[in-house]
N, C-alpha and C positions, 0 to 999 in steps of 0.2 A: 547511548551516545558514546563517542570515541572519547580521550581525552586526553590533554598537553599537546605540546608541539607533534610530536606520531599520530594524535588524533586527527588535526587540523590536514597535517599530511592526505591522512589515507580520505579523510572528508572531501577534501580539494580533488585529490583523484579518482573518487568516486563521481563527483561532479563533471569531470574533463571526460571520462567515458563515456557517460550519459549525454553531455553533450556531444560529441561526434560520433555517437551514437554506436558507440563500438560496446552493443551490449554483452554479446558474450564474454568480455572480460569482466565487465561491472557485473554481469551474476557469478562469475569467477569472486572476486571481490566481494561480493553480499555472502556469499559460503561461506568464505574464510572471516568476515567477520563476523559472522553467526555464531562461529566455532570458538574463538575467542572471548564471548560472550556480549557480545553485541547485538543480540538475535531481533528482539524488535525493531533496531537503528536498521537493521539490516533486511527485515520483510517489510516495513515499511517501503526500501528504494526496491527492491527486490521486486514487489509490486506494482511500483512503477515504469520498470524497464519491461517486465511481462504485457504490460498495459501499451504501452509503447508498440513493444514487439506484434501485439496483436492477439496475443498467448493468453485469449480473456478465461477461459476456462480455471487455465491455472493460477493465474489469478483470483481471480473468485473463490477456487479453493484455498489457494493461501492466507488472502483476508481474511477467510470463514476463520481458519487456523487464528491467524491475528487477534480478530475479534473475542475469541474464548479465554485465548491466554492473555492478552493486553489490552484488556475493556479502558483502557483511560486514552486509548490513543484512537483521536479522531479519524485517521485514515484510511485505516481498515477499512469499516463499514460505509465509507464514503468511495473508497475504492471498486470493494466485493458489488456495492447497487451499483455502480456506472460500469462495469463488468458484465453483471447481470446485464442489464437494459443492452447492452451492445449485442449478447446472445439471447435476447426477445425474451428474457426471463423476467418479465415485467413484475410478476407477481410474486417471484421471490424475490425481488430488489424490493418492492414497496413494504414486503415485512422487515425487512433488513433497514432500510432507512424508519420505518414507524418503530421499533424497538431502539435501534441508535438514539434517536429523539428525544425519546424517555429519559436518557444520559445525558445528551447534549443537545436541551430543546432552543438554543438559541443559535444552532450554527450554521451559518449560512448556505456550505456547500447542500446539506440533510436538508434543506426546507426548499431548494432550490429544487432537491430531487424530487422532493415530495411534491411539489407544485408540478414538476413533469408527468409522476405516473398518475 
């Protein structure tokens, strides 16, 4: 996560691209504060705007990445299976949300999934 008032900033505008949907700035934006060192803050939204964009592929890879390196953050593997499933990867989302589970057996979006596949 960002922090102090420049955190708040760049959070805030990371939000206003996303919403008017002017992604290629906000992956512009998720790079540079990757680079910074912000790298989970930032494949987390990063993720999301791929998801948005339609770009499930790369997505899914990027969670994958997520998930290895920041097993405590829910989004990833909540991301990567609804990724999957949208590219008919049914069967590799259902291993992805039944190993998340194992971590985080009470969370909503994950049992949500798993009740789908």
């Amino acid at each position: 996560r960002t922090h102090g008032d420049a955190g708040r900033y760049v959070e805030d505008l990371l939000r206003s691209l996303e919403t008017f949907q002017m992604y290629g700035e906000a992956e512009s934006l998720c790079e540079w504060l990757a680079s910074k060192g912000n790298e989970a803050y930032a494949w987390i939204h990063l993720a999301a705007i791929y998801g948005k964009e339609g770009k499930l592929s790369q997505c899914a890879t990027l969670c994958r990445r997520g998930r290895a390196k920041y097993p405590e953050q829910k989004s990833f593997p909540i991301n990567e299976a609804r990724a999957l499933v949208a590219l008919h990867r049914e069967e590799e989302a259902k291993g992805v949300v039944e190993t998340a589970l194992e971590r985080f057996p009470d969370e909503p979006a994950l049992l949500k999934l798993e009740s789908q596949l």
